[in-house]
C-alpha positions in Angstrom: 54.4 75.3 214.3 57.7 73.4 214.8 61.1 74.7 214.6 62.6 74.5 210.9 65.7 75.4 209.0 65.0 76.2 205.0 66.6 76.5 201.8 66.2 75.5 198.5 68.8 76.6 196.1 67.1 75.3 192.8 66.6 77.8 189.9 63.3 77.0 188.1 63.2 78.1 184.3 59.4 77.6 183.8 57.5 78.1 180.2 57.0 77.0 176.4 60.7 77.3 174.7 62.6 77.6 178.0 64.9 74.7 176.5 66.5 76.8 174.8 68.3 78.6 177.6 70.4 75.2 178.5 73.5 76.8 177.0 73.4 79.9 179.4 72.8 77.7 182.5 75.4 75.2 182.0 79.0 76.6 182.3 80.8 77.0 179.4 84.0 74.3 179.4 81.7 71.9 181.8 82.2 68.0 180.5 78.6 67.2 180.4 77.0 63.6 180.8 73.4 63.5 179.6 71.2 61.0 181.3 67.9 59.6 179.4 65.6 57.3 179.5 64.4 54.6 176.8 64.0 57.2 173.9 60.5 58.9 173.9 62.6 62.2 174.1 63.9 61.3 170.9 60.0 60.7 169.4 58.7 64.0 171.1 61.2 66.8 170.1 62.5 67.0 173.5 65.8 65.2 172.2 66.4 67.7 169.4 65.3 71.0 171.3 68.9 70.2 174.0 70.9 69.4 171.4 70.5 72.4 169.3 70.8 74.3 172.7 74.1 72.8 173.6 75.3 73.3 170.2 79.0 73.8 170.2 79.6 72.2 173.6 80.5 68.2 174.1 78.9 65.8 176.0 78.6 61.9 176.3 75.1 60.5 176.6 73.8 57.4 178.9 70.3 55.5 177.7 68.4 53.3 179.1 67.7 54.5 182.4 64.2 53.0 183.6 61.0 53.8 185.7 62.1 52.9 189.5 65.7 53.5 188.6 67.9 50.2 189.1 71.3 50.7 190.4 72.2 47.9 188.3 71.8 50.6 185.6 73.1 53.3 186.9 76.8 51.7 188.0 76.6 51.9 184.0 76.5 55.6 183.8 78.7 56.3 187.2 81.5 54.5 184.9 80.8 56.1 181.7 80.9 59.3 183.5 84.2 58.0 185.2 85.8 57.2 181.9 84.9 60.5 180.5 85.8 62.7 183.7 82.6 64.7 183.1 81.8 67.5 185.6 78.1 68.2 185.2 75.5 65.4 184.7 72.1 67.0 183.1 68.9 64.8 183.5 66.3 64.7 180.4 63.2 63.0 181.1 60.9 62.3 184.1 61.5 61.7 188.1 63.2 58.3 187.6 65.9 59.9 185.4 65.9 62.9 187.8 66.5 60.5 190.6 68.8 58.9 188.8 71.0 61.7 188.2 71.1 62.4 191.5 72.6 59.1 192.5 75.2 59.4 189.4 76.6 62.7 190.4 77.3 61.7 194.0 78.9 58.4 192.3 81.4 59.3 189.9 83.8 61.3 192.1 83.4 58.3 194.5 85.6 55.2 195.2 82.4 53.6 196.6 79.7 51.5 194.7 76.4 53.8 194.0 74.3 51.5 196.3 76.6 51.7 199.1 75.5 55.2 198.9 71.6 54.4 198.8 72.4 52.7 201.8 74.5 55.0 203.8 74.0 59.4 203.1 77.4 59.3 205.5 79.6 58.8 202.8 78.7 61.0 200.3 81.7 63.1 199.5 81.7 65.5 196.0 78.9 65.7 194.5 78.8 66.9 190.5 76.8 69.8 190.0 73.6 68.6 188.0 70.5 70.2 186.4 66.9 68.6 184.8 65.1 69.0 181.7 61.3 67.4 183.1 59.2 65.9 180.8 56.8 64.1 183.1 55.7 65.9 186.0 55.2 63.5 189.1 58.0 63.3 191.8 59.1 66.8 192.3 62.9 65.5 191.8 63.9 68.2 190.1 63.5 70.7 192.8 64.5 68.6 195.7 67.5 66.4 197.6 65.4 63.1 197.4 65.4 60.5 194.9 64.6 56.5 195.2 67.1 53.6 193.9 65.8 50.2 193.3 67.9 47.3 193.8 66.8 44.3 191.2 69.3 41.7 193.1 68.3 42.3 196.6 64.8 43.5 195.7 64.4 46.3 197.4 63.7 49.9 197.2 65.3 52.9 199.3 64.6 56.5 199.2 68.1 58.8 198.9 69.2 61.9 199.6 71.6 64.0 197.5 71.8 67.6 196.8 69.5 69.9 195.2 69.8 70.7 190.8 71.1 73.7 189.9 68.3 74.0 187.7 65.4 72.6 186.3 63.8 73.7 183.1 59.9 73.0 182.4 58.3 73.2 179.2 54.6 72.0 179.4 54.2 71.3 176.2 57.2 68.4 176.4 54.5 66.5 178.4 52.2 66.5 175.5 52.6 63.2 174.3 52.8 61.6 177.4 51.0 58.3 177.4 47.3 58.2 179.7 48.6 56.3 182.5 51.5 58.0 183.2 49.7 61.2 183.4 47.3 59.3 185.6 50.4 57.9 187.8 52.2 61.3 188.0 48.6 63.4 189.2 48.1 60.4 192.0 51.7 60.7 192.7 51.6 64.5 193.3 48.4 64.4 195.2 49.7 61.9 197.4 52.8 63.8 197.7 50.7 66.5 199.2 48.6 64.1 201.6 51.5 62.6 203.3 52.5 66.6 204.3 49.2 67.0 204.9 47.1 64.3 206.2 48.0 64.4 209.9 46.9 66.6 212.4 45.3 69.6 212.8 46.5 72.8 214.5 49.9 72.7 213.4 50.0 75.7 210.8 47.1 77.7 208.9 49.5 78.6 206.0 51.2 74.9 205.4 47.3 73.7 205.5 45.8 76.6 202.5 49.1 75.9 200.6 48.8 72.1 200.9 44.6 72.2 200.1 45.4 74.5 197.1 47.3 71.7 195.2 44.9 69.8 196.2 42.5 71.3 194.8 44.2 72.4 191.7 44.9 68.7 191.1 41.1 67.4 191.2 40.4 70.6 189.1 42.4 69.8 186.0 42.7 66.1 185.7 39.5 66.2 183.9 40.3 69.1 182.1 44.2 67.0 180.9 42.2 63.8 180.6 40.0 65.3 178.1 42.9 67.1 176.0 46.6 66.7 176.8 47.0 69.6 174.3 45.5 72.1 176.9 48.5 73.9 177.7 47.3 75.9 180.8 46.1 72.4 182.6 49.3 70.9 182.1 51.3 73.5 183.1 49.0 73.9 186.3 49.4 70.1 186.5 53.4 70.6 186.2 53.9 73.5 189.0 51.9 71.5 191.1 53.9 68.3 190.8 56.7 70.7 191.5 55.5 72.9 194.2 54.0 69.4 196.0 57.2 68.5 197.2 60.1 70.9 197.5 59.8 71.7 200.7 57.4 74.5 200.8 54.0 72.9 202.3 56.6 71.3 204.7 57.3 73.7 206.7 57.2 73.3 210.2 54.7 70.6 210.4 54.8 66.6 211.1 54.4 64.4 208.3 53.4 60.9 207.2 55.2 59.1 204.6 53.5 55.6 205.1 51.9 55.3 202.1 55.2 55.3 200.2 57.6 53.7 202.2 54.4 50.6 201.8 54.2 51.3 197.6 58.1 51.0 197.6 57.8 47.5 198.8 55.0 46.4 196.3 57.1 48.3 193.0 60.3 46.5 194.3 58.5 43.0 194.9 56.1 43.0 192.0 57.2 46.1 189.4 53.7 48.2 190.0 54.3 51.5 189.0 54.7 54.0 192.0 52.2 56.1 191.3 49.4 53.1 191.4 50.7 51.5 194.4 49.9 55.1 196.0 46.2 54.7 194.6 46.1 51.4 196.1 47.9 52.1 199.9 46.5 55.4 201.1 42.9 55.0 201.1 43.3 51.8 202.8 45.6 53.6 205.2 43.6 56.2 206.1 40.8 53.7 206.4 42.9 52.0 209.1 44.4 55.3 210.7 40.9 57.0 210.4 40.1 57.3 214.5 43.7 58.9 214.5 43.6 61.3 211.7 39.7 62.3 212.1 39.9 66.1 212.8 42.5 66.5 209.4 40.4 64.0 207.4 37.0 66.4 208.6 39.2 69.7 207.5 40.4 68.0 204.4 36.7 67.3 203.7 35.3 70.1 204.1 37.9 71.9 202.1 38.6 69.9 199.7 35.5 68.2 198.9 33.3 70.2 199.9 32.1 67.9 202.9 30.1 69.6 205.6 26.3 66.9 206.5 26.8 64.2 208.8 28.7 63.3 211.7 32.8 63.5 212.2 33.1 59.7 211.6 30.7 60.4 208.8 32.7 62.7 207.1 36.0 61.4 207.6 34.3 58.5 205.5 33.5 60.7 203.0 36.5 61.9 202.3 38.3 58.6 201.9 35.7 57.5 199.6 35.7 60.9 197.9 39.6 60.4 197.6 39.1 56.7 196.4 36.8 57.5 193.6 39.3 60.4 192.6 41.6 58.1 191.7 39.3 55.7 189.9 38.3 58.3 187.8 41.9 59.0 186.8 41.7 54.8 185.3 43.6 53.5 188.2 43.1 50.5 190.6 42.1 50.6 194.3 42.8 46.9 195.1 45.5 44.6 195.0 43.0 42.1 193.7 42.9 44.3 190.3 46.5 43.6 189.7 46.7 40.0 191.0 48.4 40.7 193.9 48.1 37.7 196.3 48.7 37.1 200.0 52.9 35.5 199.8 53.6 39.4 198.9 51.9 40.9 201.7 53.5 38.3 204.4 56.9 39.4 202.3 56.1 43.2 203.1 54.8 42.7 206.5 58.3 40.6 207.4 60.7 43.5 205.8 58.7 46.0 207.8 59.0 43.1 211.4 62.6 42.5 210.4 63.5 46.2 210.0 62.0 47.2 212.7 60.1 49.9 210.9 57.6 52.3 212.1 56.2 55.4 209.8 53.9 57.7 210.1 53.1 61.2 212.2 52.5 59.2 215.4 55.3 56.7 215.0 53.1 54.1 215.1 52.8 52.6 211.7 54.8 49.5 212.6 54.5 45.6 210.7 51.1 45.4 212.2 49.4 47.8 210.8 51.1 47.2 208.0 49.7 43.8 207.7 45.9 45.4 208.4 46.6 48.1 205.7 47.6 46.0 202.8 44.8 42.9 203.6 42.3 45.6 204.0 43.3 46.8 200.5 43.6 43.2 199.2 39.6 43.1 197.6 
């Protein structure tokens, strides 16, 4: 196991009716900005269940915030806050507003633009103290630093790192009326969260490797069980602890990780608007398809105890597992190839340049460069 520094300051308010506790988190005289998205807070309750619980205080509110945050939008809100001299920002919604947040809070104390930010962590100065109320578990935002900023004008999509929330308050019944395919899109997301922690080599640390394989398997247990009633409040809040617990740092812990898969999905949700969560359904079993002579010995493990994967050769079961992993997602409704969603052959060349130009290499060996870039997206073409 490697070296590692942790901490993770985050309080998490977990449970049915925990919205109501907003008032005693949020300091008394704060100037609050409340960041939303396009409004299905309003339609599920979520909306009403904050106010009532910051009854009594003031705020200003900021709408409109979209999946794959644009910073376009969120120079909107840094200058609402900054005309308002709020002190706490408080995120109501999923990831992207989470994310979102996050890039708001560092903003309105700064004289710099928000994507200036994105671009360079250096000059971050104060940062607003900010908290999340989830409603659609997927990214883990609201228990980490990280968050990811699109930019509509330059097309392009950059992960960014702020500070952790104060809190984070999750109510799993708030994710009751969440539409099909974003529960599909936020279990993918969460598994692959996992897999890029996961899914490199073997040997590194027992405890990471049970932690990591227990979301996993928590995930392929109740994604039937959600798919079959979103009103089954045990599976969802499974579901929602995982989404959490899948990336804030815990299954991290002193072992190498991966992060090709997204840094690939950015660049097809930037050039083509695919959701996040399906571009991950799309990239990693191609990737692990090309990376499978690399990663054989974690893909074996993963098989075995995951899947349940023990007849046939190493190569054989390495197979296994990627087609076991495949057919996962299919069975949550999403695609596997970019031929599904009409994804043609000028946006991988547009993906493999960025990656050439940049000079980019990902991955737990360093060696995810344009290349195999290129053989990961035309192998996932048809």
């Amino acid at each position: 196991m490697r070296n590692f520094t942790f901490q993770n300051t985050t309080k998490l308010i977990f449970g049915r009716g925990t919205i109501a506790k907003l008032a005693q988190e949020i300091p008394a005289h704060a100037r609050l900005l409340l960041a939303f998205g396009g409004g299905s807070v309003k339609r599920n309750g979520v909306y009403d269940q904050v106010v009532a619980a910051l009854k009594g205080r003031e705020w200003v509110e900021f709408w409109g915030i979209e999946p794959n945050p644009r910073v376009e939008t969120l120079r909107k809100a840094v200058a609402l806050g900054k005309e308002h001299d709020v002190d706490f920002v408080l995120a109501v919604g999923g990831g992207s507003v989470a994310d979102a947040t996050k890039l708001i809070a560092s903003s309105i104390r700064s004289a710099l633009d928000p994507w200036d930010l994105v671009l360079n962590e250096n000059k971050l100065g104060e940062i607003l103290p900010f908290a999340t109320v989830m409603t659609l578990p997927a990214t883990g935002s609201e228990m980490n630093r990280g968050a990811v900023i699109s930019n509509d004008a330059t097309g392009e999509k950059f992960a960014f790192y702020s500070r952790y929330p104060e809190f984070s308050i999750l109510d799993p019944e708030t994710t009751f009326s969440l539409p099909d395919e974003q529960i599909a899109y936020g279990i993918c997301d969460t598994f692959v969260h996992v897999m890029e922690q996961y899914m490199t080599t073997t040997g590194q640390s027992p405890l990471m490797d049970r932690w990591a394989e227990g979301v996993l398997q928590t995930l392929i247990e109740v994604a039937p069980r959600i798919r079959a009633d979103k009103h089954n409040y045990d599976a969802m809040a499974d579901y929602m602890l995982s989404a959490t617990m899948g990336l804030n740092g815990f299954i991290a812990l002193g072992v190498s990780q991966d992060w090709a898969t997204h840094m690939i999905g950015h660049e097809l949700t930037a050039l083509e608007g695919i959701s996040h969560g399906q571009t991950l359904a799309i990239i990693l079993p191609a990737l692990l398809r090309v990376l499978r002579d690399q990663k054989q010995d974690k893909l074996v493990q993963y098989g075995e105890r995951v899947w349940g994967i023990v007849e046939g050769s190493p190569a054989e079961r390495a197979k296994t597992a990627i087609e076991r992993t495949e057919e996962f997602f299919r069975s949550l409704g999403l695609a596997t190839r970019l031929c599904e969603l009409g994804v043609g052959e000028k946006t991988v060349e547009e993906i493999v340049r960025r990656f050439s130009s940049r000079g980019t290499v990902l991955g737990e060996g360093r060696n995810v460069d344009a290349e195999k870039v290129a053989e990961v997206l035309r192998l996932c073409r048809s």
